[in-house]
N, C-alpha and C positions, 0 to 999 in steps of 0.2 A: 097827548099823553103828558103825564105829570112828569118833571124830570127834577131830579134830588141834587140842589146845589151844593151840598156839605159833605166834606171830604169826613169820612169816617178817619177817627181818632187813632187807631189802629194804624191807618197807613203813615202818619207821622212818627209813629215808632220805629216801624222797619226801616224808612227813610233814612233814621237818625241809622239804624244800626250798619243800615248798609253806608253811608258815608264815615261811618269810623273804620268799618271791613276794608274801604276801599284807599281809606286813607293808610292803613296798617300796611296793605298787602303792596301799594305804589311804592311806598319811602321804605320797605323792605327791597323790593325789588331793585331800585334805583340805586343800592351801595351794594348789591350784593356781587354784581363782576368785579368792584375794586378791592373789595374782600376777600373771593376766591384767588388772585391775581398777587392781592399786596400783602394779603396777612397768610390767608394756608398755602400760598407759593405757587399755586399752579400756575404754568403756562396760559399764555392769551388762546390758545384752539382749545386748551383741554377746559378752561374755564367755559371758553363759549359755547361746549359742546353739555358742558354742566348746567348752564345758565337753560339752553332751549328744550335740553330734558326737563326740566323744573317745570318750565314755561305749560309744555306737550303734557304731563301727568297733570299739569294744573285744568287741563279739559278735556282729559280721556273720564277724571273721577266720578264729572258732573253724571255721566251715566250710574254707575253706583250710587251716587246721592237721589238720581232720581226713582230708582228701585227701591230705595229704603223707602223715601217719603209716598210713592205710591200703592207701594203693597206692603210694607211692615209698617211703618212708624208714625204714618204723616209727614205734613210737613212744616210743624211746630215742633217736636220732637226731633227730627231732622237735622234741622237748622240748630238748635240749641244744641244735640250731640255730635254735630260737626264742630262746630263756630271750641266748643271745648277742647276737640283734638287741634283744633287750629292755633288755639292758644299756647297749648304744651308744648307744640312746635317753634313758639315765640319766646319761649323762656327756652327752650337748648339752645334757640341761636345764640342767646343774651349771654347765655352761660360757657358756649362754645367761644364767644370772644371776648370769655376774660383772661387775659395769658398766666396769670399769676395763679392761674387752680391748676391741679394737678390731673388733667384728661386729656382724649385723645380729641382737638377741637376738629378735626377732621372728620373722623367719625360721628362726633358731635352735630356737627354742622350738613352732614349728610340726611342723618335721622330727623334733625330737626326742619330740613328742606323737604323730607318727605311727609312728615307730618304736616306743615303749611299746606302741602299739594293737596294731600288727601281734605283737609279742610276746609280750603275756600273751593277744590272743587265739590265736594258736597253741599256747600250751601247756596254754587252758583242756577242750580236750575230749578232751587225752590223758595227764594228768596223775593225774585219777582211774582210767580205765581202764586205766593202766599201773599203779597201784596193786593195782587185783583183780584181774587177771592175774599176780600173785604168789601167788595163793592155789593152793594145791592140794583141786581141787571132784571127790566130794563131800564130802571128811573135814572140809573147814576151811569149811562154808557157814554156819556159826553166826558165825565170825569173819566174812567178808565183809557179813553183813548189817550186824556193828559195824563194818564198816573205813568201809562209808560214814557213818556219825554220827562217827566221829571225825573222818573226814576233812571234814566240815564244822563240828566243832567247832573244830579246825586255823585253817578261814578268818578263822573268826569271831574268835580268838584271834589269830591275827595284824591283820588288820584292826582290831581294838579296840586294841592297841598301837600298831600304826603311826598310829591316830587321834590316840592322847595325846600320844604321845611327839615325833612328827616337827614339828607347832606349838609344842610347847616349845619345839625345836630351833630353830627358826625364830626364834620371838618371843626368846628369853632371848639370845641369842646376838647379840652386834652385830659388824658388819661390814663393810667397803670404806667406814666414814663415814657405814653408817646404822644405825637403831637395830632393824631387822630383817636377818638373813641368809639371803636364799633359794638362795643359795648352798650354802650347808651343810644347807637343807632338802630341795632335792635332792640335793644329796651325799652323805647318809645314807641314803640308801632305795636308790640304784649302790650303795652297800657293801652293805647288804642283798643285792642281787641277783647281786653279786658272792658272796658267801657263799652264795647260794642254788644256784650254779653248780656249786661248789667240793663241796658237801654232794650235790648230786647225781653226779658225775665220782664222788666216794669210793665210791658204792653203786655202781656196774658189774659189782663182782665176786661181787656179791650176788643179782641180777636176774637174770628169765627174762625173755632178749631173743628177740623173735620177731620174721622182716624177712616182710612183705606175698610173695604167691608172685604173685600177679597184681596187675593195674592193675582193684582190684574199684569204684573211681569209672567207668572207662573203661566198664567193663561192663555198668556200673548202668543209665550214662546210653545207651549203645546200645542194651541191652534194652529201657529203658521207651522207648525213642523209636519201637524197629521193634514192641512189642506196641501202641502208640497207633495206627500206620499200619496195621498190618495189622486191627485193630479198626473201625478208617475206612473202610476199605477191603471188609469183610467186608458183608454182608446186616444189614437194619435190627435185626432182630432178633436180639440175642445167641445167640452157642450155645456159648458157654465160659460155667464157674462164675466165672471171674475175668478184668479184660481181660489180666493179664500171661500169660495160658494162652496167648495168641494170640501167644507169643512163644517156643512147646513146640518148633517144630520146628525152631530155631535155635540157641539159646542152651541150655546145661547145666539140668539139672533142679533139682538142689541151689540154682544158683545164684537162681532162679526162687522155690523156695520161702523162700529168704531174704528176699527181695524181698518178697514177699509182708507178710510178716514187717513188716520196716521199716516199708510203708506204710502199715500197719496202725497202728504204732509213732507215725509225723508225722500221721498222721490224726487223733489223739489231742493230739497239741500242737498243733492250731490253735487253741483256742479258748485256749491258755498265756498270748499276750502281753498280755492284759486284767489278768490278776492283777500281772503285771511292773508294768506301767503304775501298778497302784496302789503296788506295792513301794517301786518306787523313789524316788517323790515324798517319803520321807523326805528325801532330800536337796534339796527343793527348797521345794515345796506348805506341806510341814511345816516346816522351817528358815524359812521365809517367817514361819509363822505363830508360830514361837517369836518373832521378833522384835519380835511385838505384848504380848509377855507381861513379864511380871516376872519377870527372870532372878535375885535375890536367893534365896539357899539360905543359909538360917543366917549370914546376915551376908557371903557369902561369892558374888559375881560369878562366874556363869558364860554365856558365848558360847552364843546362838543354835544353832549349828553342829555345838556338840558335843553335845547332845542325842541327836544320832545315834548316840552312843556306848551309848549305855541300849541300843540293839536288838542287838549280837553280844551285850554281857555278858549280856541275858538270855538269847540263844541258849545261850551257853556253859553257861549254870545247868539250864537247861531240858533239855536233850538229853541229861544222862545220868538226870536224872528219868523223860523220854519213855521210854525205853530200857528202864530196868530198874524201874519202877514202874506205868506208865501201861498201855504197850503189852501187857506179859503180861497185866497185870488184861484189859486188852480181850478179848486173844485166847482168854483164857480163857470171857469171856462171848460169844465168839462175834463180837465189834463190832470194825470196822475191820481188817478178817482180812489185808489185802494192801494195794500200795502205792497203787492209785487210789481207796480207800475215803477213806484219810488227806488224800489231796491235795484231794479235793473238801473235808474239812472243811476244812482249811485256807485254800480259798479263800472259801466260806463265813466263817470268821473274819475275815480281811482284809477282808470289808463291814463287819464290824462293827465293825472299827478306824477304818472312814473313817465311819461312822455316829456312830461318839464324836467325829474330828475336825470334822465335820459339826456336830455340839451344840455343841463346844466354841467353834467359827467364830464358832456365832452370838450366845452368852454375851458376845466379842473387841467382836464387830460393836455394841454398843451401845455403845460408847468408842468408835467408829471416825467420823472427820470426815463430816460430809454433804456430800459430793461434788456438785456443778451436773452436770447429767445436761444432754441434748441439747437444745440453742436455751436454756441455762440459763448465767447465770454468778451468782458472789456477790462480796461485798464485804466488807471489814472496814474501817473508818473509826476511825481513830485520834486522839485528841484530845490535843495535845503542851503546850496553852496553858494559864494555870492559872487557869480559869473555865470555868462552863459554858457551851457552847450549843445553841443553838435549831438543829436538822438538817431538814430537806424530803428525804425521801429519793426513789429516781428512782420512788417507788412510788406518789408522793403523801401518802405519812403524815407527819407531824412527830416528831420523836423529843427528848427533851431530850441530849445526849453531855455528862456530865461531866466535868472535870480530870481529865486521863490515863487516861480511860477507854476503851473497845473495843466499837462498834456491830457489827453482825454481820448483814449486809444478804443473807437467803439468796435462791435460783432467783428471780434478779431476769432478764428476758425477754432472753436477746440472741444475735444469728444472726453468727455470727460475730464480727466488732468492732463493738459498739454504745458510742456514746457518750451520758452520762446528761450532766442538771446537776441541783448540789447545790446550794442557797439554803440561806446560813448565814447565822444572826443574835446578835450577838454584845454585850455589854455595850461603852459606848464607853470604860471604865477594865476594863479585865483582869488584873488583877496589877497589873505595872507595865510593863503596855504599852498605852498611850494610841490608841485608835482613832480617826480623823475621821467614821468612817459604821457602821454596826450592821448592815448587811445586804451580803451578800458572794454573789457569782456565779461558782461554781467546774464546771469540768468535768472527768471522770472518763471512765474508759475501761473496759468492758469486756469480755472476750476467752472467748467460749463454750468451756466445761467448766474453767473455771478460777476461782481464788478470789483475788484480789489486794487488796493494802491500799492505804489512803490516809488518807496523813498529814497530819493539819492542822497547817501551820506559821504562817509569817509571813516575809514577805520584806524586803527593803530599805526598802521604803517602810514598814514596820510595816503591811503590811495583808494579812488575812489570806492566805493561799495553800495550795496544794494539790500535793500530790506523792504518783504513784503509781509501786507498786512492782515486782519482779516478782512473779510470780504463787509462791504458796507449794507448796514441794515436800513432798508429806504423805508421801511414800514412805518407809517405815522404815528407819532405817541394818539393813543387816544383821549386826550384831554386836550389835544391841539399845541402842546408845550413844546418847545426846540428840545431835540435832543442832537448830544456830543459825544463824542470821544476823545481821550486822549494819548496819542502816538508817540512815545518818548524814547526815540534812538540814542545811543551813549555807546562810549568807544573806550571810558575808562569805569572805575571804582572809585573813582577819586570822591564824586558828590555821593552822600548816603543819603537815607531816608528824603526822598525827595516829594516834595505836596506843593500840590497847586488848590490856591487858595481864589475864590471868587466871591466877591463883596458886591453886592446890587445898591440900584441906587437908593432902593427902600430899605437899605439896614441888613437884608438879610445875608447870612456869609455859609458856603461852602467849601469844603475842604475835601481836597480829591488827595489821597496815598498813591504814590505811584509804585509802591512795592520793593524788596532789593532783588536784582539778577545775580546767580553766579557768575557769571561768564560776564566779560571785558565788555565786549563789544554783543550787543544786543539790542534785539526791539522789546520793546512792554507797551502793551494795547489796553487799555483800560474797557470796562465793559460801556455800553453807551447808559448815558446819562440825562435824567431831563431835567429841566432846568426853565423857571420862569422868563418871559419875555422882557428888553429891555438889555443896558448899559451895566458891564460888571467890569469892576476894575482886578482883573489879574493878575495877581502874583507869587512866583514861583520860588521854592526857598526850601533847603538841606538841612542836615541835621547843623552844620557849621554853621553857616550861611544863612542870614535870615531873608536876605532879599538879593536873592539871582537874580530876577528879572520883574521888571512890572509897567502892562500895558492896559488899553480899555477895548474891551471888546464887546461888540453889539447881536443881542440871539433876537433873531426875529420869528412869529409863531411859526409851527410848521415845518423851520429849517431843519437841517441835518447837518449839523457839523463836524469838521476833525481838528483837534488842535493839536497843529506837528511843531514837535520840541525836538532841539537838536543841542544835543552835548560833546566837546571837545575837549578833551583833555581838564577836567574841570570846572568848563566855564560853559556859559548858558550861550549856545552863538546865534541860534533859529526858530523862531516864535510866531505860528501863524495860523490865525482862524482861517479854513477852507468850509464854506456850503458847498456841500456834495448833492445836495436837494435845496432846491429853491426855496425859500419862504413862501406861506401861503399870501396869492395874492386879491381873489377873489371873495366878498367880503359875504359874510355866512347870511346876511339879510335876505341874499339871493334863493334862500330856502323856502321863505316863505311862501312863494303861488304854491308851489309844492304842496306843502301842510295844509295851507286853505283850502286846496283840492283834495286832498286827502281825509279833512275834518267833516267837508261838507258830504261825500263819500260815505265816509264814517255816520253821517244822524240820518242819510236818506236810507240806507242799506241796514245800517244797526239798527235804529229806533223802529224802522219798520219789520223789520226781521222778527225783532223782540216778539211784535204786537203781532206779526201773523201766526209764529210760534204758537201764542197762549188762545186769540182769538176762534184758531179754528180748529182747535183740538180737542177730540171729547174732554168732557169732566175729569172723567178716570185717568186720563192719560197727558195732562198738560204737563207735566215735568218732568215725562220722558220725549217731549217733542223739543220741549226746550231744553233736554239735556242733548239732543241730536244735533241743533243746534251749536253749541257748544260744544261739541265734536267736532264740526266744520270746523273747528279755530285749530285744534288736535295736528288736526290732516295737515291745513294749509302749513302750519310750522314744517311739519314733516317734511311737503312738499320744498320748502324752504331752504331745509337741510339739504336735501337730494337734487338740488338745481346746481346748490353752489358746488358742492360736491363733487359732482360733474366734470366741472371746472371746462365750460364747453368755448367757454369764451375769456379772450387776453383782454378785453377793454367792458370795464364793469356799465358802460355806457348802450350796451347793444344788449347785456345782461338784463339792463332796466326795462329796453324795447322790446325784449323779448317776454316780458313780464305784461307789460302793454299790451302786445300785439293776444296774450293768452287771456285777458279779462275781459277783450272784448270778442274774443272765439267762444270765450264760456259765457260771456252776456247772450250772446245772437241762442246758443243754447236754453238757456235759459229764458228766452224769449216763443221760443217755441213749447217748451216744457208748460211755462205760466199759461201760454194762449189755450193748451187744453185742461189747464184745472179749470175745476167749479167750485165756487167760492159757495159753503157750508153754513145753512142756517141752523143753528143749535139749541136745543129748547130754552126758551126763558128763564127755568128755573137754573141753569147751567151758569157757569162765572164767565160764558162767554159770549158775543153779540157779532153782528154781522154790521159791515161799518156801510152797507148799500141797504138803500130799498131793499125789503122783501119781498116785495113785485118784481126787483131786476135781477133777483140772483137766485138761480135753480138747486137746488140740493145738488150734492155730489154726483158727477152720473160715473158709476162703477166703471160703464166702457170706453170713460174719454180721459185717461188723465190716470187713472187707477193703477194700472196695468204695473 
């Protein structure tokens, strides 16, 4: 048979449009938590919970896109009246984050996330398939099989730029007075999509446009509703091979055994959204867990976040290896002959990536704080005064606490707020602050599942006293950066306006307020703060007073700091950096078997997935198989949602194995499921082909796989 080497003209355009779609919607996506977070204020859950609705409507729409394109509009029409709404939604974000207009950017930036959604999901499950429907089948089936590897090489390549480039854009660029511009970080990905628009309008004259002759959703859904009732309806015992027979005497034959077809086709994606689920937690699970690591690459700081950039590039490297290396070797030896051989390894591999971050969890977890678990709280006791003393802790033991030392009082019993007391005994010369009595009666508070400090000062009267604080927030910045607080005890009025000043080694300078108190004697808790890695020279200074104090202190990634300041009548007496959470020690390179399992995962299960989607769907119906598809991603987020939610498990390490241990309960299923489809040969004239011998592979049998 003759076979047609030349890529039709046409798929170079969509190529182009879908790598600016993709680059647009990646470098959208990738600032958009630090914008819900930094600029419209929300919360890190409420964001997150913003961010994976966004994510969830971005592949429930694909259904609705693929309705339009198969029964109203096409899927030329389609895509152009999506890819438009998609754009409108890149000008509100644009517009949503310029602070200097007078709107509401919240509502803004809502509308404008819903119009993106509705967007690229409608152009998601007609994009490909208006792609191979350029092909001329059979001559050009050799191309088609490559047009899907490119065309998910394409994503992967767009998306991995729009990652890098668009937070450049964002961070380098300052704007309206601040020293970030998300302004122009959306504004860059609307021009994108604008160009994406433009690139596809050019191919028109290039494309086989084909408009839908029927309403084949209208049909779908009438037929399977009157083959249900008339099934219901019938004697207890079947007497059709299939229940959509029971739909023969109404409804077209053709149209029946396409049907067939399809449901065969989603029968086979039920068990999809389990691997999603594990997919996607790159951007979450894993970003989580890089934040506990040591982002240090050759001297040289990198973001938490972008980590996620490792899994297209290795897509991109991978996929023409797969292609012209891997896969003939296979098919030569007979292994992995078709597209649900591949998908099952692949999901199979993706256990094994959560199996490695599952190890790696628990390597993390031996740095990680010991958490007060339930009817549980702890203490940290801090000693500001420059002697030692004698402690009674609420536990009954004695402890000696030396000068500016740090006790660590752990699951000491408490239901709710329990209050302890602490008997402290103290030398009656201290330094040079003079005691009248050597035994002190202090009370502390504890507050179930939390870890709070307490400061041992001295008040007005020179005797001893106790200030506690708020409870310490162990939660990792997400960017990997050391956060601090600062705890500023005072006993007079004497220093006003008090600021702590931090000058890094790079130039850059910080200035903490620490507020005025009425009251004499008080604690002020600064809210935590984060702050880049490295050596910062500190110093503390009043409205009088330009230089109270000044020392060097070292943040290392990851850490949690307090810095307790003590004031005496005055004068500056107690200055000291405390890690309440270890710096990260474990260096983030350790990510990567991870990702490589995960990437590889990703081109056997994706790129296959894509091509059985389109391959073996009737004509009429390819971009509702692949919008079904693309609901598998919908689910698996959901699932996602509803695991952690849970909240079934204290060590996010057995969280991962239990992720593991479900992709390969739902592979073994899905191994069974595969072993009774029958792989569909589809007539010639159709945009679709059968990747075996037509001698080795039987038409559909209604009663093995159907059901």
């Amino acid at each position: 048979m003759y076979l047609d080497s030349t890529y039709p003209t046409a798929v170079f355009c969509i190529i182009a449009t879908e790598f600016c779609e993709r680059f647009s919607f990646c470098g959208l996506r990738t600032i958009l938590s630090l914008y819900l977070r930094n600029i419209l204020l929300f919360n890190e859950d409420a964001a997150t919970v913003i961010y994976h609705v966004f994510i969830m409507v971005c592949y429930i729409v694909p259904l609705i896109g693929a309705i339009c394109a198969d029964s109203f509009l096409g899927r030329y029409r389609t895509i152009r009246n999506f890819s438009l709404i998609y754009l409108a939604g890149n000008i509100l974000m644009c517009i949503a984050a310029v602070p200097v207009l007078d709107h509401n950017p919240i509502l803004m930036s809502i509308v404008g996330l819903l119009l993106i959604a509705i967007g690229t999901g409608g152009l998601k499950p007609c994009v490909a398939a208006f792609g191979a429907e350029q092909f001329r089948l059979p001559e050009q089936k050799d191309l088609l099989r490559y047009f899907f590897s490119i065309f998910y090489f394409t994503i992967n390549l767009g998306g991995f730029v729009g990652m890098i480039v668009t937070p450049i854009i964002r961070k380098t660029v300052y704007c309206f007075g601040d020293d970030t511009c998300y302004a122009l970080g959306f504004g860059f990905p609307a021009l994108l999509m604008l160009l994406s628009i433009l690139l596809f309008l050019l191919g028109k004259q290039f494309y086989k446009l084909k408009s839908p002759k029927r309403n084949v959703m209208l049909e779908f859904v009438k037929c399977s509703w009157y083959a249900i009732i008339e099934r219901c309806a019938s004697s207890k015992e079947p007497n059709k091979d299939h229940w959509l027979d029971y739909a023969k005497d109404k409804f077209d034959w053709k149209l029946i055994q396409d049907m067939k077809v399809v449901f065969a086709i989603l029968l086979l994606f039920v068990p999809l959204p389990i691997f999603w689920s594990l997919f996607d937690q790159q951007g979450s699970r894993w970003t989580f867990q890089a934040s506990h690591m040591d982002c240090n690459i050759l001297g040289v700081q990198i973001i938490p976040d972008q980590m996620q950039v490792i899994n297209p590039a290795i897509v991109m490297i991978l996929i023409p290896l797969f292609d012209k290396l891997l896969y003939p070797y296979l098919e030569k030896a007979h292994l992995l002959t078709n597209s649900l051989h591949r998908m099952t390894i692949g999901g199979l591999t993706a256990g094994l990536a959560f199996v490695g971050a599952g190890v790696l969890e628990l390597v993390l977890e031996k740095n990680y704080p010991d958490l007060p678990g339930r009817h549980q709280g702890s203490l940290n006791v801090v000693n500001t005064l420059p002697c030692s003393l004698m402690l009674s802790n609420p536990v009954g033991a004695i402890e000696v606490l030396g000068a500016a030392n740090i006790l660590r009082m752990d699951h000491i019993k408490c239901y709710n707020t329990s209050s302890y007391e602490l008997i402290i005994e103290a030398p009656l010369q201290c330094g040079s602050i003079q005691f009248r009595k050597e035994q002190f009666k202090l009370t502390t508070v504890l507050n179930e599942h939390e870890e709070d400090t307490f400061i041992i000062g001295v008040n007005q009267q020179q005797e001893i006293n106790g200030y506690i604080t708020d409870p310490i927030d162990f939660q990792k910045s997400i960017t990997g950066s050391p956060k601090f607080r600062i705890d500023y005890v005072k006993n007079t009025n004497i220093l006003q306006n008090i600021s702590v000043t931090l000058h890094s080694s790079s130039g850059l300078q910080d200035i903490y307020f620490l507020g005025v108190h009425s009251n004499a004697t008080a604690l002020i808790v600064s809210p935590y703060i984060e702050v880049s890695q490295g050596v910062y020279e500190c110093k503390i200074r009043s409205e009088t007073d330009n230089n109270l104090f000044e020392k060097h202190f070292h943040f290392a990634l990851g850490g949690i700091y307090s810095l307790i300041i003590r004031e005496n009548y005055g004068e500056i007496k107690f200055v000291k950096l405390y890690a309440m959470a270890d710096p990260n020690s474990v260096n983030i390179l350790w990510q990567i078997p991870q990702y490589l399992l995960i990437s590889i995962a990703e081109i056997m299960f994706g790129v296959a997935g894509l091509e059985f989607s389109f391959t073996q769907a009737p004509k009429s119906m390819k971009t509702v198989t692949i919008a079904g598809w693309y609901l598998s991603t919908a689910v698996g987020n959901f699932l996602v949602i509803l695991v952690t939610q849970l909240d079934l498990f204290k060590s996010q390490a057995h969280e991962f194995f239990l992720f593991a241990l479900l992709i390969v309960v739902d592979m073994m299923m899905f191994i069974e499921m595969a072993c009774r489809y029958r792989f569909v040969q589809l007539e010639v004239e159709s945009s679709a082909f059968i990747m075996m011998d037509p001698i080795d592979v039987p038409l559909l049998d209604v009663s093995d796989g159907s059901d």
